[in-house]
Structures are given as C-alpha cells and as structure tokens.
N, CA, C and O atoms as a Tripos MOL2 file, in Angstrom:
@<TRIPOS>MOLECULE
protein
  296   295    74     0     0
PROTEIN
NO_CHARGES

@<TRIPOS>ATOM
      1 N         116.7770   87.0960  111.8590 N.3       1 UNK1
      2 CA        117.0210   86.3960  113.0920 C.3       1 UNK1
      3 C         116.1220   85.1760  113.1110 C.2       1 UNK1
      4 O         115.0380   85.0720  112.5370 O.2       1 UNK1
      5 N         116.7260   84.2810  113.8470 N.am      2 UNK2
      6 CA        115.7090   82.5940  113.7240 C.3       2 UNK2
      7 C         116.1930   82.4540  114.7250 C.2       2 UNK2
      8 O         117.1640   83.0170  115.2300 O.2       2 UNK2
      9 N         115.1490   81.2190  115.3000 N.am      3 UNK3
     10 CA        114.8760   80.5400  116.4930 C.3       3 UNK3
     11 C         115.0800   79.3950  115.6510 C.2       3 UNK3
     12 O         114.7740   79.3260  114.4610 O.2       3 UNK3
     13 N         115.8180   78.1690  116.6080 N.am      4 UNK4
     14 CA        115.9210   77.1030  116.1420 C.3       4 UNK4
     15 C         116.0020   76.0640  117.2610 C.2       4 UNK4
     16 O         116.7060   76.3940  118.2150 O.2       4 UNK4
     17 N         115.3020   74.6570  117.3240 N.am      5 UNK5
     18 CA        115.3790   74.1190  118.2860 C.3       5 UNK5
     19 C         116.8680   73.2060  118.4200 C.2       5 UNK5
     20 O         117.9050   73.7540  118.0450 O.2       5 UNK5
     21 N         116.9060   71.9630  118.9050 N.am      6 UNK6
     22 CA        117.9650   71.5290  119.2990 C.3       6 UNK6
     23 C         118.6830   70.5170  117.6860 C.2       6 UNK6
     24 O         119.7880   70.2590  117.2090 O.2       6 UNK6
     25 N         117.2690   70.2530  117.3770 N.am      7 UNK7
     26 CA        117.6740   69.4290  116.3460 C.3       7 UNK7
     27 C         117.7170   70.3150  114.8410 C.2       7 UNK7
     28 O         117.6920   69.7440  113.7510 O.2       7 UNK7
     29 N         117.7770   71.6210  114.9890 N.am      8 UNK8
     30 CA        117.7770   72.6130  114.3120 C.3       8 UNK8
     31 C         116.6530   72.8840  113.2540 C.2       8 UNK8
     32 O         116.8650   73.5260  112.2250 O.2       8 UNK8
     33 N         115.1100   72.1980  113.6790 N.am      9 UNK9
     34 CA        113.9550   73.0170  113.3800 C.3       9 UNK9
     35 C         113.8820   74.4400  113.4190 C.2       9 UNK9
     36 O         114.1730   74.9110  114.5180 O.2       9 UNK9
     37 N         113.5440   75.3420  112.4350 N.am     10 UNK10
     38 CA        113.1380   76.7190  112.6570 C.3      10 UNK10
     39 C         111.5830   76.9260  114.0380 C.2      10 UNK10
     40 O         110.5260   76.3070  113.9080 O.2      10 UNK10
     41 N         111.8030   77.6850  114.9510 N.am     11 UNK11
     42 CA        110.8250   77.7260  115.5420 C.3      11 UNK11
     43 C         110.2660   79.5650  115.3830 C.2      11 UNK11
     44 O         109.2150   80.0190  115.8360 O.2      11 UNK11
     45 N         111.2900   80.3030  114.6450 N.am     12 UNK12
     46 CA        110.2360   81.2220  114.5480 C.3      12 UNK12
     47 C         111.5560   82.5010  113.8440 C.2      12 UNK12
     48 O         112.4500   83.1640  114.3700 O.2      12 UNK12
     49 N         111.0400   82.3420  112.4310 N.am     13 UNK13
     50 CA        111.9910   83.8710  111.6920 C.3      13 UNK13
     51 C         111.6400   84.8410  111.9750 C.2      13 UNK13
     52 O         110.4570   84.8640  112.3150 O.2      13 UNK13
     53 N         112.4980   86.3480  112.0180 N.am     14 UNK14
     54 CA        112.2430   87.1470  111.5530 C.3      14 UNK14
     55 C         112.8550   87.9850  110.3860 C.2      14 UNK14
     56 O         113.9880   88.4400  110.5390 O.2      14 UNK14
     57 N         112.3710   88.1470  109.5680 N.am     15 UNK15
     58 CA        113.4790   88.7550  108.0000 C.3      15 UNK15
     59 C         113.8060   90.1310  108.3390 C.2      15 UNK15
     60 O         113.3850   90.5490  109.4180 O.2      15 UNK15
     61 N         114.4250   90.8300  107.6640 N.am     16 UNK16
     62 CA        114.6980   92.0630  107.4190 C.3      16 UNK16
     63 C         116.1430   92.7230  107.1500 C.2      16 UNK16
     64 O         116.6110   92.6480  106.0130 O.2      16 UNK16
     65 N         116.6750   93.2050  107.9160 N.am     17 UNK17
     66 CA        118.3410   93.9630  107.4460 C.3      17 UNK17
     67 C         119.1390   92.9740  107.6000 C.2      17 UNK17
     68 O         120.0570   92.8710  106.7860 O.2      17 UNK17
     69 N         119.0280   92.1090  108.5380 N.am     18 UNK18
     70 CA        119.7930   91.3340  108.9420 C.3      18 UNK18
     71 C         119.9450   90.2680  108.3620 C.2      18 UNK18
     72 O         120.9410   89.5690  108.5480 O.2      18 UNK18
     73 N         118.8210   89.8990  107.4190 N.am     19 UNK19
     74 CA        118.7100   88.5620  106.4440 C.3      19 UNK19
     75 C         120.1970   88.2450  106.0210 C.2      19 UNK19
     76 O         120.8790   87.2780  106.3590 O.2      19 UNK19
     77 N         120.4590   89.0810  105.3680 N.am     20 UNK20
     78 CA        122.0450   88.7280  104.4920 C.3      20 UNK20
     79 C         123.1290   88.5500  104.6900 C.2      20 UNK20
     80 O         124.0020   88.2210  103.8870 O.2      20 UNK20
     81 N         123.2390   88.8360  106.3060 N.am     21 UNK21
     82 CA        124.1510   88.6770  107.4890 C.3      21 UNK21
     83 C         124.8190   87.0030  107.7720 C.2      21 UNK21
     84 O         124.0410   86.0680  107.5750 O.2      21 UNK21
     85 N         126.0420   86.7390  108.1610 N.am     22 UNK22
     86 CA        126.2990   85.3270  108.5420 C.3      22 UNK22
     87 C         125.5650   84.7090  109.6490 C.2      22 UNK22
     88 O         125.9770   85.3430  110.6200 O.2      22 UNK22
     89 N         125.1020   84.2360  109.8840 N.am     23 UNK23
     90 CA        124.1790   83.3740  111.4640 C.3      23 UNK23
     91 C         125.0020   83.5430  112.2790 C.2      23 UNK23
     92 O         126.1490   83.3420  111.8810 O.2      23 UNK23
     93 N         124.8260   84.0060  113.8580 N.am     24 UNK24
     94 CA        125.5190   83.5550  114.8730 C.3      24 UNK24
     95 C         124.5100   82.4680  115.4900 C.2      24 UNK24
     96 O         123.3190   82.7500  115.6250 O.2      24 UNK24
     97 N         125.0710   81.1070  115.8900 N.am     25 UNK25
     98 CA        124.0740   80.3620  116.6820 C.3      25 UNK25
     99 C         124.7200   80.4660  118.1860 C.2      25 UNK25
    100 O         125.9160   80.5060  118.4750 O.2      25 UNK25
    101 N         123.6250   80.4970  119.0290 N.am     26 UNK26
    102 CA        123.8800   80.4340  120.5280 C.3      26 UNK26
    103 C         122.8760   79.3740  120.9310 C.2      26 UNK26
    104 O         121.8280   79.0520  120.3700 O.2      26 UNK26
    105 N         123.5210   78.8390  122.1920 N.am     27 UNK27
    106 CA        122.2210   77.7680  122.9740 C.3      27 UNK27
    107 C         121.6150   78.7580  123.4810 C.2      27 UNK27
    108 O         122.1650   79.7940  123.8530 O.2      27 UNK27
    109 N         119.9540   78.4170  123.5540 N.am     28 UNK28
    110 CA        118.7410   79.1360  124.0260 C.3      28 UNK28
    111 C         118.8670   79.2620  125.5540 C.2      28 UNK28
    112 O         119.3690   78.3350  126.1890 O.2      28 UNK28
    113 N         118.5190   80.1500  126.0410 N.am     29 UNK29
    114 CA        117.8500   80.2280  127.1140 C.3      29 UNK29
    115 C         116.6920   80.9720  127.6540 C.2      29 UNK29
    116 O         116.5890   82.1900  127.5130 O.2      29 UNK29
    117 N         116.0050   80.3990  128.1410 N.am     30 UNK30
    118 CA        114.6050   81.0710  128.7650 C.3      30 UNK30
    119 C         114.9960   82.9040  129.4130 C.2      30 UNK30
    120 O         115.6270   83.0260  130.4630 O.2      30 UNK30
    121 N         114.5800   84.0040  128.7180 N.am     31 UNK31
    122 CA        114.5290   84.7160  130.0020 C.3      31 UNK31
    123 C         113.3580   85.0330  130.3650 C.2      31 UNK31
    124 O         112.2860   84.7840  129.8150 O.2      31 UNK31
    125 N         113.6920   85.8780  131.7900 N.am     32 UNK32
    126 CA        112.2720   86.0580  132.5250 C.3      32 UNK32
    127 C         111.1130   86.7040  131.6390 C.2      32 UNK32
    128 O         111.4370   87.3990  130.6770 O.2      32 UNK32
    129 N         109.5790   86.4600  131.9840 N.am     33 UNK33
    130 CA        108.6370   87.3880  131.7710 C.3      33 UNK33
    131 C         107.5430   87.5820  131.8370 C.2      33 UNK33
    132 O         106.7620   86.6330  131.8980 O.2      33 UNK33
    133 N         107.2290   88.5200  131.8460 N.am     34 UNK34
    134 CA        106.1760   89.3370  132.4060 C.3      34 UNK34
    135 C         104.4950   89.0490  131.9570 C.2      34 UNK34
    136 O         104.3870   88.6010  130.8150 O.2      34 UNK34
    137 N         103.5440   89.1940  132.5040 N.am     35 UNK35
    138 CA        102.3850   88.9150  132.4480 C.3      35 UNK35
    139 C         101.6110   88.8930  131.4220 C.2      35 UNK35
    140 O         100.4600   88.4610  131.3560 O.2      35 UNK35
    141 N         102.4510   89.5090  130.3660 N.am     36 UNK36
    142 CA        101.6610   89.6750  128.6250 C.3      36 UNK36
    143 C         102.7890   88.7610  127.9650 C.2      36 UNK36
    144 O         102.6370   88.6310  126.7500 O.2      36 UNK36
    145 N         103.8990   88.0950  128.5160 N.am     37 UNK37
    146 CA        104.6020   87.1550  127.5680 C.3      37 UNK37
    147 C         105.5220   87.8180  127.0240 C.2      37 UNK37
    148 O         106.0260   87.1990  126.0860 O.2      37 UNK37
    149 N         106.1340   89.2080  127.2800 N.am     38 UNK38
    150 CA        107.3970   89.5700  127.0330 C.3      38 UNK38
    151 C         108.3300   89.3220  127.7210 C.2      38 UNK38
    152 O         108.1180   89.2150  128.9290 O.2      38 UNK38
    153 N         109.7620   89.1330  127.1810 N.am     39 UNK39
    154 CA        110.8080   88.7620  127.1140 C.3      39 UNK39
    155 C         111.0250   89.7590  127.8970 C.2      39 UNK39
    156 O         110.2380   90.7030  127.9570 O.2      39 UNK39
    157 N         112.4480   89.6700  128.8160 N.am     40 UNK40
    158 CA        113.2280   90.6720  129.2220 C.3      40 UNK40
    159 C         114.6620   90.4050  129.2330 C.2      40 UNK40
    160 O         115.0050   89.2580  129.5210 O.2      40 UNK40
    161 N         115.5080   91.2270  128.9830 N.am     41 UNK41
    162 CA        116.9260   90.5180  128.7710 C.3      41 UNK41
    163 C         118.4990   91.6960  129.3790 C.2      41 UNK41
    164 O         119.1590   92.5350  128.7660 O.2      41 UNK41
    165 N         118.5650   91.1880  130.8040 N.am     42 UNK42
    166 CA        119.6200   92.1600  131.3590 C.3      42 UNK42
    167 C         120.9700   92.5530  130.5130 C.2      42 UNK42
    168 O         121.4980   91.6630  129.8470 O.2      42 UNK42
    169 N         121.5630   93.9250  130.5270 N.am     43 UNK43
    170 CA        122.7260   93.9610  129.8080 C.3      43 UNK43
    171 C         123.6110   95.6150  130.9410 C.2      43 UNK43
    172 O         123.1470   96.4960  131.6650 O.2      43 UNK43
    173 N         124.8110   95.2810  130.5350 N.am     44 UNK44
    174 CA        125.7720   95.7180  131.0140 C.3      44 UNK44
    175 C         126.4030   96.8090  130.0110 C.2      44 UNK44
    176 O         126.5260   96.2560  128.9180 O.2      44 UNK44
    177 N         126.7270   97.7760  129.9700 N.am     45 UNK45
    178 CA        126.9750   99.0660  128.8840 C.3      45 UNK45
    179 C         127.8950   99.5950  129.8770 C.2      45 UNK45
    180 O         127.6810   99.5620  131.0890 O.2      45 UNK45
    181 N         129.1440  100.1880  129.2010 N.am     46 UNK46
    182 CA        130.2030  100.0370  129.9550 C.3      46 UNK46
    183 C         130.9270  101.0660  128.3250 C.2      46 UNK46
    184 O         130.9880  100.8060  127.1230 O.2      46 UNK46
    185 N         131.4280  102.4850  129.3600 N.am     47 UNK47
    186 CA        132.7290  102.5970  128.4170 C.3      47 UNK47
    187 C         133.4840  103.7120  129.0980 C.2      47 UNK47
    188 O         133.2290  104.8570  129.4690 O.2      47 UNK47
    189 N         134.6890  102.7630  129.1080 N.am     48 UNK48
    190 CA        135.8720  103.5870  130.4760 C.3      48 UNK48
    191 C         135.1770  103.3610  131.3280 C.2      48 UNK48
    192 O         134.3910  102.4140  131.2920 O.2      48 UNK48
    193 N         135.3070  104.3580  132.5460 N.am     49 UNK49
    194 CA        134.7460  103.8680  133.6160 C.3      49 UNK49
    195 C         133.5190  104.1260  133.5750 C.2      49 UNK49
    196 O         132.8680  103.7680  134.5560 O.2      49 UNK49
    197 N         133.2260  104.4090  133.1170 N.am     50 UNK50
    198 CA        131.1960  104.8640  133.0520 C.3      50 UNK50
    199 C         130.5440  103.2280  133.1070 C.2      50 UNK50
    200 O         131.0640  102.2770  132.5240 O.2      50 UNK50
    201 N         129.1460  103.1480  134.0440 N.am     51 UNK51
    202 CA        128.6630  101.7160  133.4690 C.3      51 UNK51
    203 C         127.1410  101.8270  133.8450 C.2      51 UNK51
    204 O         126.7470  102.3290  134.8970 O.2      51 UNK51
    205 N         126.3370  101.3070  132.8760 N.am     52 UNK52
    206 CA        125.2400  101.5590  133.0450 C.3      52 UNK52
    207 C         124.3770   99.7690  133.0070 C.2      52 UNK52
    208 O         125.0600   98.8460  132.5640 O.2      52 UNK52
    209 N         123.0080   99.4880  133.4650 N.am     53 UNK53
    210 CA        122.5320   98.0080  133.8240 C.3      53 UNK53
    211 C         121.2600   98.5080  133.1780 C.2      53 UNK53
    212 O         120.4060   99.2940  133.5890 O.2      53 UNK53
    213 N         121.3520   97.9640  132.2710 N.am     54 UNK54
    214 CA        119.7470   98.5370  131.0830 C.3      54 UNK54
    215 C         119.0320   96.8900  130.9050 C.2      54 UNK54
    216 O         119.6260   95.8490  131.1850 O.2      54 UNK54
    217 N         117.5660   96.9960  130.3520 N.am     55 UNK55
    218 CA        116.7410   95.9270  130.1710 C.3      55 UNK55
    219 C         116.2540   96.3640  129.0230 C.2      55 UNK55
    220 O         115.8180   97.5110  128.9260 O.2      55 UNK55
    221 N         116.2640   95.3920  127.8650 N.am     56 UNK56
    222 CA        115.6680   94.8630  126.5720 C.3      56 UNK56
    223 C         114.4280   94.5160  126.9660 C.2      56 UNK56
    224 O         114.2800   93.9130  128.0290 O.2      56 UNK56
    225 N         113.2680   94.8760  126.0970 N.am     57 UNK57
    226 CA        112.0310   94.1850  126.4830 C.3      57 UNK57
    227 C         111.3370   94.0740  125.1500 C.2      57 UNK57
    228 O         110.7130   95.0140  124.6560 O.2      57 UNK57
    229 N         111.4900   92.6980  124.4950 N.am     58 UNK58
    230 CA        110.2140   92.1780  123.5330 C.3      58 UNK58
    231 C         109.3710   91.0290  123.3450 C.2      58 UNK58
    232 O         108.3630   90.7480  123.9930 O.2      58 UNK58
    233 N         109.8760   90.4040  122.4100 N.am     59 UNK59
    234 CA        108.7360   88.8630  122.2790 C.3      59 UNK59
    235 C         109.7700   88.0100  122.3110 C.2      59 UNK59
    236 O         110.7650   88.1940  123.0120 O.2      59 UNK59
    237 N         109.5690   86.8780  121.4360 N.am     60 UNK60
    238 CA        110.1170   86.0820  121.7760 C.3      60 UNK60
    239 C         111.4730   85.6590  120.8820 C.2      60 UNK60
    240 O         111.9000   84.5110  121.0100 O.2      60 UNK60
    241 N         112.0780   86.5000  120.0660 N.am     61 UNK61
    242 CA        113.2780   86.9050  119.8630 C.3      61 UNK61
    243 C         113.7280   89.0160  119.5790 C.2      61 UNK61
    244 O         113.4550   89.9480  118.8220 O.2      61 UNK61
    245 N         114.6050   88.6710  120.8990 N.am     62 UNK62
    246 CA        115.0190   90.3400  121.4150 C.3      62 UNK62
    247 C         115.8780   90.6870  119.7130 C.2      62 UNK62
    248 O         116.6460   90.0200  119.0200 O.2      62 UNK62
    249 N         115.2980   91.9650  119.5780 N.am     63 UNK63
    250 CA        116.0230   92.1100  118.0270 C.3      63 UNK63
    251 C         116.5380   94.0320  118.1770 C.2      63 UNK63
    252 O         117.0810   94.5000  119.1780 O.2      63 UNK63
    253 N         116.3660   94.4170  117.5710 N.am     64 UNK64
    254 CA        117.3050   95.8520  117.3270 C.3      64 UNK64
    255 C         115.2840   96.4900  117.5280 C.2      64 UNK64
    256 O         115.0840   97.6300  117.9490 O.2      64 UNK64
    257 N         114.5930   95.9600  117.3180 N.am     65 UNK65
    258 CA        113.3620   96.9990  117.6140 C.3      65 UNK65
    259 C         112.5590   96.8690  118.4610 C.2      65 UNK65
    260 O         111.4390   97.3800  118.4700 O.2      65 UNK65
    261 N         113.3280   95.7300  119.7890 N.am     66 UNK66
    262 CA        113.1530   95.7140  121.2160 C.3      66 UNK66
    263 C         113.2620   97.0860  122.3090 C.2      66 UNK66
    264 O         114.1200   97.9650  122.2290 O.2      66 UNK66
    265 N         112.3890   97.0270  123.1190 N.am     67 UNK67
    266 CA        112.5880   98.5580  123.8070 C.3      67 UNK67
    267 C         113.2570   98.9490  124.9160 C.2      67 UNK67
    268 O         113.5410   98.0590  125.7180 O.2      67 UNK67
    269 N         113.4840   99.7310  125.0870 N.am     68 UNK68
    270 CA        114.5570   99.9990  126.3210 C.3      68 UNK68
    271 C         113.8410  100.1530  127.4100 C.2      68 UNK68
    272 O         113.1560  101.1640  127.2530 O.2      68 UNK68
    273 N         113.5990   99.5570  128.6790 N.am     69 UNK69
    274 CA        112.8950   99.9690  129.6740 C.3      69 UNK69
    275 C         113.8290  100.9680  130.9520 C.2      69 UNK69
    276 O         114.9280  100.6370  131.3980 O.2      69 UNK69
    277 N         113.3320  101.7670  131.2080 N.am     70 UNK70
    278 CA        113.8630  102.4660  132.0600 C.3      70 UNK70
    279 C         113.9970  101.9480  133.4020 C.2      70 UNK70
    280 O         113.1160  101.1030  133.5590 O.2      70 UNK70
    281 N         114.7290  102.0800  134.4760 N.am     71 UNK71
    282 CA        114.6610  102.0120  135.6660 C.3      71 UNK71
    283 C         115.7460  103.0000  136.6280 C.2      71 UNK71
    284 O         116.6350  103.8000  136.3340 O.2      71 UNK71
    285 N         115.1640  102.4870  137.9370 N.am     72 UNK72
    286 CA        116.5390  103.0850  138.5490 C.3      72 UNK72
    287 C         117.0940  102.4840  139.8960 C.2      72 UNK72
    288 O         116.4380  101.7860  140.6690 O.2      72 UNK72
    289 N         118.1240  102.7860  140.0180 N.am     73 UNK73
    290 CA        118.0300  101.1640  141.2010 C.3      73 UNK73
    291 C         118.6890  102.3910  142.7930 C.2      73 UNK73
    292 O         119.5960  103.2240  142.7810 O.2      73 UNK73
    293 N         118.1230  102.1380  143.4880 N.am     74 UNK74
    294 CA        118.5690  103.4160  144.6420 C.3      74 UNK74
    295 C         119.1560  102.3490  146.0950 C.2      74 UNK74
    296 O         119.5610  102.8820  147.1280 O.2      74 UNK74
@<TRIPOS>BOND
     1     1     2 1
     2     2     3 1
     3     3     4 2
     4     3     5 am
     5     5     6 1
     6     6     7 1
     7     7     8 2
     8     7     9 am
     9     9    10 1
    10    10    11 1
    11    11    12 2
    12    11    13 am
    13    13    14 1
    14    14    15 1
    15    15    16 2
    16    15    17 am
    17    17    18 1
    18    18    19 1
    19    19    20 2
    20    19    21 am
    21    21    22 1
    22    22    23 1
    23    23    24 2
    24    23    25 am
    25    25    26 1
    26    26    27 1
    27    27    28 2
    28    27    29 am
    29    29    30 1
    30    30    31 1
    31    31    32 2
    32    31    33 am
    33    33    34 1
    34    34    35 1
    35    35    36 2
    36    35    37 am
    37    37    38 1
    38    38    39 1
    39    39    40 2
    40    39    41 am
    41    41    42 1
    42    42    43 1
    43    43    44 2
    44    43    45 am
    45    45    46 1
    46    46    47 1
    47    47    48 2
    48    47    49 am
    49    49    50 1
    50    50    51 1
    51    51    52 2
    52    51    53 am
    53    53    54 1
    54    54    55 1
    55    55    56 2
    56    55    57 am
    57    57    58 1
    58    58    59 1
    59    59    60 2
    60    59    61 am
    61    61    62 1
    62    62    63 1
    63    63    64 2
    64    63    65 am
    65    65    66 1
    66    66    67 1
    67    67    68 2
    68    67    69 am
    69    69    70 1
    70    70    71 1
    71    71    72 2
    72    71    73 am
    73    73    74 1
    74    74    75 1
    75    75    76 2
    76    75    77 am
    77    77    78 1
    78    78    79 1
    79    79    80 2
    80    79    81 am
    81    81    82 1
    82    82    83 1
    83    83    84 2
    84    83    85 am
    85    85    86 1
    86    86    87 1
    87    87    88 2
    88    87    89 am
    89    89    90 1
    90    90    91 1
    91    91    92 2
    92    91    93 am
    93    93    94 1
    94    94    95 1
    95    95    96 2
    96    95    97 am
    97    97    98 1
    98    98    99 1
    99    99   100 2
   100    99   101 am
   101   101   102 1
   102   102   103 1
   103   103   104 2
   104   103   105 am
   105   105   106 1
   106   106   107 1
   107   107   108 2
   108   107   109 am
   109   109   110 1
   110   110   111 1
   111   111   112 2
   112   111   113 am
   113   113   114 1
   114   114   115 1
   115   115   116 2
   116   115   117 am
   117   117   118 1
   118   118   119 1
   119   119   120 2
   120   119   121 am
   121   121   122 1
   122   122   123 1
   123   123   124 2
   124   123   125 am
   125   125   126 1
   126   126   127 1
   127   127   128 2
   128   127   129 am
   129   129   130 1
   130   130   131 1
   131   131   132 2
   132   131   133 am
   133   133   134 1
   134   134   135 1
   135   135   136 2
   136   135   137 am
   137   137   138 1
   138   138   139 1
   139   139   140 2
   140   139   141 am
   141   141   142 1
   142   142   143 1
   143   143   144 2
   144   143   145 am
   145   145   146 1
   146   146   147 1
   147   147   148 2
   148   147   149 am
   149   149   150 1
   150   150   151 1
   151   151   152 2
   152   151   153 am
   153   153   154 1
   154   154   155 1
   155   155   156 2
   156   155   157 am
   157   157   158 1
   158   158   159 1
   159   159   160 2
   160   159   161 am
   161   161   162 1
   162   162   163 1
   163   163   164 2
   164   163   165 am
   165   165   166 1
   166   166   167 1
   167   167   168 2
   168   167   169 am
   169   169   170 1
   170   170   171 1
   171   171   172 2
   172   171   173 am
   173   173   174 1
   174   174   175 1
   175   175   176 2
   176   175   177 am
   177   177   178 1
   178   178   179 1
   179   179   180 2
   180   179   181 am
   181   181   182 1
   182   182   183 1
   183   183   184 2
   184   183   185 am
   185   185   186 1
   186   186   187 1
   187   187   188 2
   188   187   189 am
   189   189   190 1
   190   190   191 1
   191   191   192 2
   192   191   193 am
   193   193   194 1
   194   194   195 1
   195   195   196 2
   196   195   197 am
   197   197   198 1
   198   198   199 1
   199   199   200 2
   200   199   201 am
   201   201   202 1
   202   202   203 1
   203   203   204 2
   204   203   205 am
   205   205   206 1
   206   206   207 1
   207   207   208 2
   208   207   209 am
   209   209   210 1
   210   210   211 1
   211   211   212 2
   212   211   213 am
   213   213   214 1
   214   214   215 1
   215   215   216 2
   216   215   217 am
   217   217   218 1
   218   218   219 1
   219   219   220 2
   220   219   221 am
   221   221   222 1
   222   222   223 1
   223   223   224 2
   224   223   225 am
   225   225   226 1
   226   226   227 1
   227   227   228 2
   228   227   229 am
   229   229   230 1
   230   230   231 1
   231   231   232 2
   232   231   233 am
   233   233   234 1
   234   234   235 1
   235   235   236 2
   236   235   237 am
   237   237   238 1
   238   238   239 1
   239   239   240 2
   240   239   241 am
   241   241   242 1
   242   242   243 1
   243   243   244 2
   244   243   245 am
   245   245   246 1
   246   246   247 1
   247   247   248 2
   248   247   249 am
   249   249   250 1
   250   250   251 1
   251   251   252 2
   252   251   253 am
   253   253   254 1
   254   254   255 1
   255   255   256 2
   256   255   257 am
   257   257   258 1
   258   258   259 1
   259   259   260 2
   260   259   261 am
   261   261   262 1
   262   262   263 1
   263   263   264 2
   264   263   265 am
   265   265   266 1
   266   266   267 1
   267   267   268 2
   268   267   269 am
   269   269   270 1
   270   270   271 1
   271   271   272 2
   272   271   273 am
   273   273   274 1
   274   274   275 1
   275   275   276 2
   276   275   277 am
   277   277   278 1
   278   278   279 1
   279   279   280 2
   280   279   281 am
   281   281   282 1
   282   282   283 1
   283   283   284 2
   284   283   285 am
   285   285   286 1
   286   286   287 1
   287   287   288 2
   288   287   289 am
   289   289   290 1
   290   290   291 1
   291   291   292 2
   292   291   293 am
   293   293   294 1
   294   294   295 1
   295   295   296 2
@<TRIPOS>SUBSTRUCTURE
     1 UNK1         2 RESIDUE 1 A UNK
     2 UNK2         6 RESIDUE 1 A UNK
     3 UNK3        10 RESIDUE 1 A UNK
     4 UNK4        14 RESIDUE 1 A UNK
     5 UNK5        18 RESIDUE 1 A UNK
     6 UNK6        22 RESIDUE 1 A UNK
     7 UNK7        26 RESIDUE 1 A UNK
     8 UNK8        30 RESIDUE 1 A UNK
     9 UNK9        34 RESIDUE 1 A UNK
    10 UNK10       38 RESIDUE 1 A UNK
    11 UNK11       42 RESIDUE 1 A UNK
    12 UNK12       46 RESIDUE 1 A UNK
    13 UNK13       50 RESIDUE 1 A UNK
    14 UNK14       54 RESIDUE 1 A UNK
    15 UNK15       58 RESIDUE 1 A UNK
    16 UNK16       62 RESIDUE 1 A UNK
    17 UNK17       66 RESIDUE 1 A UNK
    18 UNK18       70 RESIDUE 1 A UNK
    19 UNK19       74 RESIDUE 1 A UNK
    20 UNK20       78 RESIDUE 1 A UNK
    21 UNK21       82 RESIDUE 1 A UNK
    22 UNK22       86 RESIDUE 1 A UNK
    23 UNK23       90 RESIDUE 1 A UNK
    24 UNK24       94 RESIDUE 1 A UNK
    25 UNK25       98 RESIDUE 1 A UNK
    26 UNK26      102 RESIDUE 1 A UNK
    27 UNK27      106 RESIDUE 1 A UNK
    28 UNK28      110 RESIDUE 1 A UNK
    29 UNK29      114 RESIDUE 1 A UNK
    30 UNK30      118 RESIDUE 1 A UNK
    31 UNK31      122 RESIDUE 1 A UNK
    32 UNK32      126 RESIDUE 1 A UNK
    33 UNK33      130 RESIDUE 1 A UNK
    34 UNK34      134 RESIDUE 1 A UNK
    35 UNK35      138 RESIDUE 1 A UNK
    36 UNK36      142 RESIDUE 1 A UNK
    37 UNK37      146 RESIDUE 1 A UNK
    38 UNK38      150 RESIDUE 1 A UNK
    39 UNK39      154 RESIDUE 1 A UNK
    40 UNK40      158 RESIDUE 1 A UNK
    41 UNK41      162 RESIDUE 1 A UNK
    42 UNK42      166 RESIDUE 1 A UNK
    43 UNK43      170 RESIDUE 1 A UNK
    44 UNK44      174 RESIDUE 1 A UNK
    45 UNK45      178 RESIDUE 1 A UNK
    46 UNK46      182 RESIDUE 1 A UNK
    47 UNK47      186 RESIDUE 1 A UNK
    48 UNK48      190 RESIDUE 1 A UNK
    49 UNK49      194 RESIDUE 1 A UNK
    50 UNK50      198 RESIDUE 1 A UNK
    51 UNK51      202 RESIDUE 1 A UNK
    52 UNK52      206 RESIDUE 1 A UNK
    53 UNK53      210 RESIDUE 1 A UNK
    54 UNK54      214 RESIDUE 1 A UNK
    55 UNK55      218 RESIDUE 1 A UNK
    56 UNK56      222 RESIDUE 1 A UNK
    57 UNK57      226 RESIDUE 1 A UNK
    58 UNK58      230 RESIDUE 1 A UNK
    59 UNK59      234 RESIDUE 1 A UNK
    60 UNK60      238 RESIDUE 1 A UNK
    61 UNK61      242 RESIDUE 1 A UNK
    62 UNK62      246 RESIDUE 1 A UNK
    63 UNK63      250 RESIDUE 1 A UNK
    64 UNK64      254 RESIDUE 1 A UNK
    65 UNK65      258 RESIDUE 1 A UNK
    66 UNK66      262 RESIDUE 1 A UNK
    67 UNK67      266 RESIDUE 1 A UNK
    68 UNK68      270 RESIDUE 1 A UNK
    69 UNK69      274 RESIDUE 1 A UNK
    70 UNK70      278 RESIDUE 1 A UNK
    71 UNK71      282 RESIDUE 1 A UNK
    72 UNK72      286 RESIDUE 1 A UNK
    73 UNK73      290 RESIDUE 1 A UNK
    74 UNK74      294 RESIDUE 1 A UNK
C-alpha cells in the first residue's frame, strides 16, 4: 500500500502481501483522529438484511492489520 501526493510523490509505503497486487489509486482524504494520531475510518457491513457500523483504527494508511474498535450506539 502507498501514499502518494497529488503530483504522485510517494509519501509513505507499506510492503508486504499486497506488493504484487495491481494499485488502486483513490483521492486522499483526511479522516478523523484521535489524540495519539490514529486514523479512524467509518464502514458499513451489510449482508441481506443484517447491517452492522464498525470503525477501523490505525496510522496513517488503514491496511488489513488495522483494528476493529468496538462500540455500541443505544
């Protein structure tokens, strides 16, 4: 996974399984975070009617060994 700026500088790799994979590029966006500089990143999980609102939490690119934070919303 890579970070890349606008003019497509690398701003920050990470190697591993995914190295050998085709690139998806997306435009950046800031998400929120928290007081030590982690990332947080809302997502939607959904199958049939079941649906669940989970949060990603890592640095500064969310990857597969980002953590799941729990919550519960009442």
């Amino acid at each position: 996974m890579v970070a890349v700026d606008a003019a497509g500088r690398t701003l920050k790799a990470l190697g591993g399984d995914y190295d050998n994979y085709r690139k998806v590029f997306q435009e950046f966006a800031q998400y929120p975070q928290d007081e030590d500089g982690r990332s947080y990143q809302a997502g939607v999980f959904f199958a049939w009617e079941a649906c669940g609102l989970g949060f990603r939490r890592g640095w500064d690119i969310l990857d597969n060994m980002s953590k799941f934070v729990s919550h519960r919303i009442v």
